[in-house]
C-alpha positions as CSV (number, residue, x, y, z in Angstrom):
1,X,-1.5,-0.6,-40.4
2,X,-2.1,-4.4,-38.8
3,X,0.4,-5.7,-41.2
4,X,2.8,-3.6,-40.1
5,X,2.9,-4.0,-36.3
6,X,2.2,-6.8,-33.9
7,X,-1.2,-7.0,-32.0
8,X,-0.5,-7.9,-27.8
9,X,-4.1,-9.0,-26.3
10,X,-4.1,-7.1,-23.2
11,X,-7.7,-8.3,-22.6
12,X,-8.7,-12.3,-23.7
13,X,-8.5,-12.4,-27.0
14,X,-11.8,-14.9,-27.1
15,X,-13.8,-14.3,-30.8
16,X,-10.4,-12.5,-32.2
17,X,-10.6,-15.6,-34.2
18,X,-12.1,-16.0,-37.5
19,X,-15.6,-16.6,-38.2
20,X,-17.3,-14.1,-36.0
21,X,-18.8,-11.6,-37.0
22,X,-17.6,-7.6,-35.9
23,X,-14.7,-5.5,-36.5
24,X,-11.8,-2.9,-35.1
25,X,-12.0,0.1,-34.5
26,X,-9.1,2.7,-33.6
27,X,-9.7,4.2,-29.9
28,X,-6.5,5.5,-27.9
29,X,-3.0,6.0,-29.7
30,X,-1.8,2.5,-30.5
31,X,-5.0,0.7,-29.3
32,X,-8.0,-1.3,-31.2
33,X,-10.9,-2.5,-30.1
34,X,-12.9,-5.3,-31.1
35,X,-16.6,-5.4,-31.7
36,X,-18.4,-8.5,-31.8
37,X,-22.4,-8.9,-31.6
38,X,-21.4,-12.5,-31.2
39,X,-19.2,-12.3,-28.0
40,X,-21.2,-13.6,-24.7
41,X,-22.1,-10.9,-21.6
42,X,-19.4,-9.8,-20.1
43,X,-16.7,-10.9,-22.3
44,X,-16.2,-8.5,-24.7
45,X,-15.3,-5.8,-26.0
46,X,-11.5,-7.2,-26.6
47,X,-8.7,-4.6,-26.6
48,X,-5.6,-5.3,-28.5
49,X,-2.5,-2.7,-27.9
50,X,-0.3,-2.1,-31.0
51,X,3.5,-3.3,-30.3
52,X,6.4,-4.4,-31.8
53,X,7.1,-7.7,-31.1
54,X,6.1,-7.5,-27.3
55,X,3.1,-10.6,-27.7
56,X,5.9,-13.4,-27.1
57,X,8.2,-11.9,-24.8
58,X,5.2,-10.7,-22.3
59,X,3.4,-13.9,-23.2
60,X,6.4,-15.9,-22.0
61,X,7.3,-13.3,-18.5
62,X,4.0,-14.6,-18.0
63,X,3.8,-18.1,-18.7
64,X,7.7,-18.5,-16.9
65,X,6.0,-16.9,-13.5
66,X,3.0,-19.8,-13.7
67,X,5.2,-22.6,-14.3
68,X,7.6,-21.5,-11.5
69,X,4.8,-21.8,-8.9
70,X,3.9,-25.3,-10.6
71,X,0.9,-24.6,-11.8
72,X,-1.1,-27.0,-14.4
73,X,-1.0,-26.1,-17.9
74,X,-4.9,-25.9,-18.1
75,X,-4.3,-22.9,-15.1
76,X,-1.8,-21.7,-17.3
77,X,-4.9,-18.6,-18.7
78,X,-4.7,-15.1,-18.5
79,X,-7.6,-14.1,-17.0
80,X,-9.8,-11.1,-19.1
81,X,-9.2,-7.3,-17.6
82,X,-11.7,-4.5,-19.0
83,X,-11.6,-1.0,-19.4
84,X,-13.1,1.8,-16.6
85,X,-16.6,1.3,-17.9
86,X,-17.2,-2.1,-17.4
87,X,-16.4,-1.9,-13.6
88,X,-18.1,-1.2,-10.2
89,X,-17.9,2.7,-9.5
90,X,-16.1,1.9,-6.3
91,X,-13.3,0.0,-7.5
92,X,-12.5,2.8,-10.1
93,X,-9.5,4.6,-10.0
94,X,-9.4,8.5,-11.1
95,X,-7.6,8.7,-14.7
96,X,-7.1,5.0,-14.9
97,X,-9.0,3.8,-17.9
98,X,-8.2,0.3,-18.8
99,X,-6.7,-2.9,-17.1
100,X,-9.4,-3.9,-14.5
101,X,-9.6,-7.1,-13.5
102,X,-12.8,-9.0,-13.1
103,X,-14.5,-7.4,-9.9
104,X,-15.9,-10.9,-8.5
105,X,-12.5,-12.9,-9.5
106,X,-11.9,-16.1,-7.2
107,X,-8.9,-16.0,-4.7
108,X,-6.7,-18.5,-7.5
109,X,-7.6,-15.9,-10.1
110,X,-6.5,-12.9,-7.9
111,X,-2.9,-15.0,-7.3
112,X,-2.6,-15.6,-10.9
113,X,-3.1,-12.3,-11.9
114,X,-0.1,-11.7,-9.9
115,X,1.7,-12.9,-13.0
116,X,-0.5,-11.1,-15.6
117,X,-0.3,-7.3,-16.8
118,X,-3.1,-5.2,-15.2
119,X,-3.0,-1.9,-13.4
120,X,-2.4,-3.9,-10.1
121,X,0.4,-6.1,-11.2
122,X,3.0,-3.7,-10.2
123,X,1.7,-2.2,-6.7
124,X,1.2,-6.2,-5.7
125,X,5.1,-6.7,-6.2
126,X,6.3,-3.1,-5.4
127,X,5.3,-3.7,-1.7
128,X,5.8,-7.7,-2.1
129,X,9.5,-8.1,-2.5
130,X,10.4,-5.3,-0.1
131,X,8.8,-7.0,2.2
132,X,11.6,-9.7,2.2
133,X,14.6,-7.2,2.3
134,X,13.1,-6.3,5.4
135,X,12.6,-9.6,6.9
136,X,16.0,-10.5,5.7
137,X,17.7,-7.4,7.5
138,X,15.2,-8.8,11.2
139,X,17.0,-11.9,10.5
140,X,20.2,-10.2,10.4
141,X,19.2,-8.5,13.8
142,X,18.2,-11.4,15.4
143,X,21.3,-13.0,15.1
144,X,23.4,-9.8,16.3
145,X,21.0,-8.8,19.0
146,X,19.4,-10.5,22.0
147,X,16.0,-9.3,22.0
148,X,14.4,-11.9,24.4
149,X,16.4,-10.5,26.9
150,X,17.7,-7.1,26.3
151,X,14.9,-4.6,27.0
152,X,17.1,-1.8,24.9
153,X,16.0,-3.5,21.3
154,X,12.6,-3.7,22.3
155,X,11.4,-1.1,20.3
156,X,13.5,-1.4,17.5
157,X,12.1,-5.4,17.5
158,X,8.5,-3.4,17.4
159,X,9.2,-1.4,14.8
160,X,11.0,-4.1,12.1
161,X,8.2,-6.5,13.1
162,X,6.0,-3.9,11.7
163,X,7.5,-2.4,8.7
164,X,7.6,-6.1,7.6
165,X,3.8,-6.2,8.2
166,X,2.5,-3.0,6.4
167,X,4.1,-4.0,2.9
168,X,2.7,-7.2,3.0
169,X,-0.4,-6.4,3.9
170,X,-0.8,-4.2,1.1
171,X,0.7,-6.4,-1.4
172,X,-2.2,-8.9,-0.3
173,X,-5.0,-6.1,-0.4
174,X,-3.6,-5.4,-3.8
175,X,-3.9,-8.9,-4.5
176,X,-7.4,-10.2,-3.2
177,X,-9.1,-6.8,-3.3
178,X,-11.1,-8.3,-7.2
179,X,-12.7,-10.5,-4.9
180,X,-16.0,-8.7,-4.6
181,X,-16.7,-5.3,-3.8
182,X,-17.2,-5.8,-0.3
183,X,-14.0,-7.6,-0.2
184,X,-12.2,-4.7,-2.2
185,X,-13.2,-2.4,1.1
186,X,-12.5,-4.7,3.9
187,X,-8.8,-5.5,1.9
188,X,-8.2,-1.9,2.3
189,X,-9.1,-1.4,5.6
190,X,-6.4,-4.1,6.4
191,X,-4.1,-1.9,4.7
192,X,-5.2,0.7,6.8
193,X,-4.5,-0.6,9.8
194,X,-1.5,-2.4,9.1
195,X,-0.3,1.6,8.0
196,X,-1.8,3.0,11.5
197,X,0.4,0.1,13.8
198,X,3.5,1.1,11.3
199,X,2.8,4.6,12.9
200,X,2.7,3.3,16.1
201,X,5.8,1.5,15.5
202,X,7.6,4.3,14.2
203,X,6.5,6.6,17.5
204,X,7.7,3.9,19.8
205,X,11.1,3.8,18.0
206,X,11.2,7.3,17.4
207,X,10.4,7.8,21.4
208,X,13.3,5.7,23.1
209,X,16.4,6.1,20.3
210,X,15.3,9.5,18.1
211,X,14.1,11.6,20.7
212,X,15.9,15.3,21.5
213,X,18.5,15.5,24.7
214,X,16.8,17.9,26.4
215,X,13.6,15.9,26.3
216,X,14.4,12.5,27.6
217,X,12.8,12.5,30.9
218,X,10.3,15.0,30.1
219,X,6.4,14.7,30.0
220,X,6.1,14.4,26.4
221,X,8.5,11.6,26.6
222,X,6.4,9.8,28.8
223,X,3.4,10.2,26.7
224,X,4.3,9.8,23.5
225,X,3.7,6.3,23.2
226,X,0.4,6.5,24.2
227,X,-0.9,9.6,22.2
228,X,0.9,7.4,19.4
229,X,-1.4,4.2,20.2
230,X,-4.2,6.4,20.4
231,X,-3.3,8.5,16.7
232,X,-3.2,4.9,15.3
233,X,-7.1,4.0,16.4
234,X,-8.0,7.5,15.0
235,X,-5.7,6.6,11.7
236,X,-7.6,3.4,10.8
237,X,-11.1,5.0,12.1
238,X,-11.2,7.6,9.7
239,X,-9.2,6.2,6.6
240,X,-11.7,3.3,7.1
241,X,-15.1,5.7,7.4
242,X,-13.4,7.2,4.2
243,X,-13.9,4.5,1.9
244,X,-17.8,4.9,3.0
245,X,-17.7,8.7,1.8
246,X,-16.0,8.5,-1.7
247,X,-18.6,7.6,-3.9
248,X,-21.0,10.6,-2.8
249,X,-18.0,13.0,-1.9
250,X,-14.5,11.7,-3.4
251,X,-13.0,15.5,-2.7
252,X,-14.2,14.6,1.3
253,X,-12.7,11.0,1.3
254,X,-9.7,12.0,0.1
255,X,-9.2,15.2,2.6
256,X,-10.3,12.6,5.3
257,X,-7.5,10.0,4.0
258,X,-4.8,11.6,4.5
259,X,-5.8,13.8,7.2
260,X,-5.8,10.3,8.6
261,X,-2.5,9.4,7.8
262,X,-0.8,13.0,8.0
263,X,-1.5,13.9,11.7
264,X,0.1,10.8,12.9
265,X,3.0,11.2,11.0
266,X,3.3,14.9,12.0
267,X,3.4,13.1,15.8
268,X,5.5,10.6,15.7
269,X,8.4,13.2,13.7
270,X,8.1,15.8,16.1
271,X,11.2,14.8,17.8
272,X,13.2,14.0,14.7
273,X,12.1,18.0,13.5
274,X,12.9,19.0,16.3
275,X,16.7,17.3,16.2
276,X,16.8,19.0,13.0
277,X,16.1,22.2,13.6
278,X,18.6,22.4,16.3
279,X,21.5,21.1,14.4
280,X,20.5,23.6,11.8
281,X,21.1,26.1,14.4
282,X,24.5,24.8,15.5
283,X,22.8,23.3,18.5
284,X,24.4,19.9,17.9
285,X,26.1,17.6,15.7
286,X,25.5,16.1,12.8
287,X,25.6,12.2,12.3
288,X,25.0,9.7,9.7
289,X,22.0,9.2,11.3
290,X,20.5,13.0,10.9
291,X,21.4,12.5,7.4
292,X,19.3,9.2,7.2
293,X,16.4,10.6,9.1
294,X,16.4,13.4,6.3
295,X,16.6,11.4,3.3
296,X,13.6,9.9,5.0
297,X,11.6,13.0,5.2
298,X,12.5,13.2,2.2
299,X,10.1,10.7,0.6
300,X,8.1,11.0,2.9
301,X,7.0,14.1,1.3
302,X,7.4,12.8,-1.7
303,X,5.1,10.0,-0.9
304,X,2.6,12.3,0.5
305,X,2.4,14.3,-2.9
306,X,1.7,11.1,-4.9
307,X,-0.5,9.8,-3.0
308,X,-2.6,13.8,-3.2
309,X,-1.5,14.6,-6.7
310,X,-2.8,11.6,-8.9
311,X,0.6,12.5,-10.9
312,X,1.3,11.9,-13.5
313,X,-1.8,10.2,-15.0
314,X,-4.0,12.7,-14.3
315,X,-2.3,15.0,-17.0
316,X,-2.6,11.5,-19.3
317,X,-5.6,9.4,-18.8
318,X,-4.8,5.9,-20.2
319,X,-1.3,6.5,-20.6
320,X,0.1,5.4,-17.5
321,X,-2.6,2.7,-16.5
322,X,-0.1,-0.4,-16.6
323,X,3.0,1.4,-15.6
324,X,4.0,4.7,-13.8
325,X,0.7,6.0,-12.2
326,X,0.7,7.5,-8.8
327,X,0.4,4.7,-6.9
328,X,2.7,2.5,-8.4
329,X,5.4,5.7,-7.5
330,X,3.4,6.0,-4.4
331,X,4.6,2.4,-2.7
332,X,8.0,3.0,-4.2
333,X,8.7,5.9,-2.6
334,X,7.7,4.8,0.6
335,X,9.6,1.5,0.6
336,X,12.4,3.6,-0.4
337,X,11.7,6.3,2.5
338,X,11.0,3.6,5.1
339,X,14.5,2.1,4.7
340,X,16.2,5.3,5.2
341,X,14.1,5.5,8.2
342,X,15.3,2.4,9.2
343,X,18.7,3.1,9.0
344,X,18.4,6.1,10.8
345,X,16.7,4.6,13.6
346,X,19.8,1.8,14.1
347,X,22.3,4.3,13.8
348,X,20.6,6.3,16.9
349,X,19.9,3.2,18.8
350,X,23.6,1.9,18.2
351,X,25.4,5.2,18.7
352,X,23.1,6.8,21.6
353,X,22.6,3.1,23.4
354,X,25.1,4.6,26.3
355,X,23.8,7.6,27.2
356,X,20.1,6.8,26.5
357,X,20.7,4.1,29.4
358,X,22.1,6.8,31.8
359,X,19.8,9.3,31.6
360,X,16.3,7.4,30.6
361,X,16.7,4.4,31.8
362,X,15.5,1.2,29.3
363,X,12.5,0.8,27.5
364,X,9.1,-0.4,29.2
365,X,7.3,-3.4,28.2
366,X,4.0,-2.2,28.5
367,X,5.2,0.6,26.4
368,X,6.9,-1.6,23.5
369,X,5.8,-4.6,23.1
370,X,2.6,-4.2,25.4
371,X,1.8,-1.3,23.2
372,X,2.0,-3.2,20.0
373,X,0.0,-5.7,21.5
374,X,-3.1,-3.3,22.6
375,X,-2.4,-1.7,19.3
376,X,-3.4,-4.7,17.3
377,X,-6.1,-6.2,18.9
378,X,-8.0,-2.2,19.5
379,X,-7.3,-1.9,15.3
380,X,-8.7,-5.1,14.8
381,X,-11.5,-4.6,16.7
382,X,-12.3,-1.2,14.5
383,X,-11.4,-3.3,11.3
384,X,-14.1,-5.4,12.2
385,X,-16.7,-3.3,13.8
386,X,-16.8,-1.5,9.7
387,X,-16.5,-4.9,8.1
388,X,-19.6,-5.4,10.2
389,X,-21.1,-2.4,8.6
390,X,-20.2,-3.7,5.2
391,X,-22.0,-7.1,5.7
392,X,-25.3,-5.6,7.1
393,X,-25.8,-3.2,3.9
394,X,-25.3,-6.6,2.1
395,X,-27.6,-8.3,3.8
396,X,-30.2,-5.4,4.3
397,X,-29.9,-4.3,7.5
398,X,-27.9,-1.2,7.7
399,X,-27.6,1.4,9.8
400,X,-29.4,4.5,8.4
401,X,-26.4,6.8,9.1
402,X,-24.1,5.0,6.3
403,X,-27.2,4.4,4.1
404,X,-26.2,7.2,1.8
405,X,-22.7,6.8,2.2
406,X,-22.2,3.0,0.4
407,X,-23.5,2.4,-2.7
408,X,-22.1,0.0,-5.7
């Protein structure tokens, strides 16, 4: 069987070499595993996945990425990964078996490993280089719009600025979340909140260029932006108390996660289901930007779903650990939904900027940028108060009621 195919060392291949003492044995379809009483703690075992031809063409992807950041050939090492079992409980994923990287890696290791193969590798660059189209198209809008001075594009500045934040964000929590298993929490809780302000950001965009005729003026209009900045404290409160639940009750954590997430979105769309609904019912006409705003809901859903389903590795443990697990569609469908949101959003605030004007008047700065403002400091604020929490179960001195709740 080894002469036939090519062996790819997915984890170091240290004491692969001759002279040591152990041998393979067949685990998974198209994997081996190595078995040394020789290898030091911590190294071993070493897993080697069965290819054809894929050791130099990976190897090089790899080594290409390195050199392009300019890093020294003695930097140029791929760092070991191990399987499910050789990992903290808490930085398990369900039906992901293999691909881990070291739990207490170094901040140069986690950027490295940007360029290695691992079960991160491709939710790091699936929310990294989105991140750029969307600066690119603020760019774009900065040069065609006055937003120093026009308080119409106010929102909309809001709401780019932010859906330029939450991808990055989550690229780096991706990133630097080996760090330690403290770190791995307080990465996500980042990503949390960056999430929780892109909420707010949609609500105040969805408030002053998406909302309904018939309810500009109105009461809920009026206090829509607030609810939303106060949905976005309870969205990073709870998804951030989740991660303190899952190891005892993963079912809860997860209920609580997306409870966290789902009743702000179910907010801020209210007018946009709304606008729906009526054209549905001949009650108005449709646009390109309807059309947008549905393709969003869209994957939105679809998002939603991935993120509860744990499809499709769930039906194939192992099988999808490197490429084409849930989370991996997860951030691509919500890159892809977020720019149909964004182009429904322009088209409303180009198309409806006239009558908008007459009949609501323009856009508040307390309510725009004031409320991004309040947003971020009151979210960091709750980021810190649980990093807090975090740090004095590390040190010892931790509040009883999270005792039970945080354990390696």
């Amino acid at each position: 069987m080894l002469r036939d195919r090519k062996l790819f060392p997915v984890w170091r291949g240290i004491w692969a070499r001759g002279g040591s003492s152990g041998g393979w044995t067949e685990t998974w379809e198209r994997c081996l595993r190595w078995d040394s009483p020789a290898a030091r703690r911590g190294v071993g075992p070493i897993w080697l996945v069965l290819c054809r031809g894929g050791r130099a063409t990976l190897t090089q992807v790899c080594e290409r990425g390195r050199g392009a950041i300019g890093l020294p050939s003695h930097l140029r090492v791929l760092p070991p990964l191990f399987n499910i079992h050789q990992v903290p409980k808490v930085v398990q994923e369900d039906s992901i078996m293999s691909g881990y990287r070291d739990p207490y890696s170094t901040a140069l290791d986690c950027v490295l490993s940007s360029f290695q193969i691992h079960n991160e590798t491709i939710n790091i660059w699936t929310h990294f280089l989105p991140t750029w189209y969307f600066v690119w198209r603020l760019a774009v809008l900065c040069s065609c719009l006055d937003f120093g001075s026009d308080p119409y594009c106010w929102p909309l500045l809001v709401y780019m600025l932010l859906i330029c934040v939450y991808p990055f964000t989550s690229s780096c929590a991706h990133t630097f979340s080996a760090m330690s298993t403290e770190t791995y929490h307080i990465c996500f809780f980042f990503d949390y909140g960056a999430l929780s302000l892109y909420s707010l950001g949609c609500a105040i965009s969805y408030g002053h260029y998406v909302m309904p005729e018939c309810w500009v003026n109105s009461g809920l209009q009026r206090w829509f932006v607030p609810v939303a900045l106060l949905n976005s404290l309870f969205c990073t409160s709870l998804s951030c108390y989740s991660r303190f639940v899952e190891l005892w009750d993963p079912q809860r954590s997860k209920v609580l996660r997306t409870a966290a997430f789902v009743v702000p979105f179910i907010f801020d769309t209210m007018p946009l289901f709304y606008r729906i609904v009526l054209c549905c019912g001949g009650g108005c006409t449709h646009t390109q930007a309807l059309s947008s705003h549905c393709y969003h809901l869209v994957f939105a859903f679809l998002t939603c779903f991935l993120f509860t389903s744990h499809l499709p590795e769930r039906l194939a443990p192992g099988r999808f650990d490197y490429f084409g697990h849930s989370h991996q569609l997860f951030h691509v469908s919500a890159v892809v939904g977020t720019h149909f949101q964004m182009e429904g959003v322009l088209a409303d605030m180009l198309s409806r900027r006239s009558w908008l004007l007459d009949h609501g008047g323009p856009p508040s700065f307390l309510w725009t940028i004031g409320a991004l403002l309040m947003g971020l400091v009151l979210n960091l604020l709750i980021i810190g108060l649980f990093s807090g929490l975090l740090l004095w179960k590390r040190s010892g001195h931790f509040p009883l009621f999270f005792k039970k709740t945080v354990k390696d």
